[in-house]
C-alpha positions, 0 to 999 in steps of 0.5 A: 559514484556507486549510487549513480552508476546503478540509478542510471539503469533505472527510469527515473527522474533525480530532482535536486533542492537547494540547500535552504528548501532541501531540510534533510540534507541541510540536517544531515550536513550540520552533523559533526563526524569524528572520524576521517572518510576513506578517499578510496571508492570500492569498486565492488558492487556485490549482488547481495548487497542490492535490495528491492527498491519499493516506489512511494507508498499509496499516501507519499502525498498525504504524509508529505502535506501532514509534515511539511504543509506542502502540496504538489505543484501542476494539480489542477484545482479539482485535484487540489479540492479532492485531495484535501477533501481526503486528507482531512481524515488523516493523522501523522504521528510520527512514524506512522500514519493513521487514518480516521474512519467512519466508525471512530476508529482510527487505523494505520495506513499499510504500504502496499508491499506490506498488504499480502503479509498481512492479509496472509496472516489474517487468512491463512496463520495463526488467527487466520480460519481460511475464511472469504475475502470480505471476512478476512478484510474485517479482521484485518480493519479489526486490528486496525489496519488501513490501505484503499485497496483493502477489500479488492486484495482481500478478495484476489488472495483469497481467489488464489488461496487453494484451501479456501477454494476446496473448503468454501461453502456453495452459496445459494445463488449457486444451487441449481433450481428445483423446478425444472427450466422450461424452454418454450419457442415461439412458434410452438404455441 
């Protein structure tokens, strides 16, 4: 009743499964359980019990198909080509999922709310050197990390990073030109 009353504030769909399709409360109902259930409901509701409520991972889909071979309905047969075009070079091995990359690697997919502790590790901590975006990005593929938006959050931290801004290098297309600009109108030649 608990659950009900603080998914009602949310903005959210509940779908339901019958019994057969749905596998995990099928599962979970054949479990024998020793000891008697209280009748009682509680009906304190602590703050510090809440926890962040994260939205599906990047790959919910992916993994979803890898386990239980199942797409979702409604894509159009675009979607359904694209998608598996893609998931081809993904491998679920239980916990994790691992994609296959073009250089023969193989490295694991990240959750999304998982990426800035990582890419803060790889810029700023112990193997980190306050080094740009796109270096701090190769060192995270290095050790075998994997999301799609690697790249463009490797370059939003290190924008934000303050160290890296005062210690970064002027790059050459920021030098001023040695010879100077002359600024000819048209009417004066």
């Amino acid at each position: 009743m608990r659950w009900f009353l603080l998914l009602q504030e949310c903005n959210c769909d509940i779908r339901d499964k019958k019994g057969f399709e749905n596998f995990i409360a099928n599962h979970l109902s054949r479990i024998l359980c020793d000891r008697e259930f209280d009748s009682n409901i509680s009906e304190c509701f602590l703050d510090e019990q809440l926890y962040a409520i994260h939205p599906d991972p990047w790959y919910a889909d992916i993994m979803n198909y890898l386990v239980s071979s199942r797409i979702l309905e409604g894509w159009t047969k675009n979607d359904r080509n694209r998608f598996f075009h893609h998931v081809k070079f993904f491998v679920w091995n239980d916990p994790y999922l691992f994609k296959y990359c073009s250089d023969q690697a193989f490295r694991r997919c990240i959750q999304d709310h998982k990426a800035e502790s990582i890419l803060s590790f790889y810029h700023d901590q112990a193997s980190g050197g306050h080094f740009s975006g796109r270096n701090t990005a190769a060192k995270v593929l290095q050790c075998d990390f994997y999301w799609p938006t690697l790249f463009r959050d490797a370059f939003e931290y290190c924008k934000t990073c303050p160290r890296w801004q005062l210690f970064s290098k002027v790059s050459r297309s920021d030098m001023m030109p040695l010879n100077f600009i002359i600024v000819v109108e048209i009417f004066d030649v």
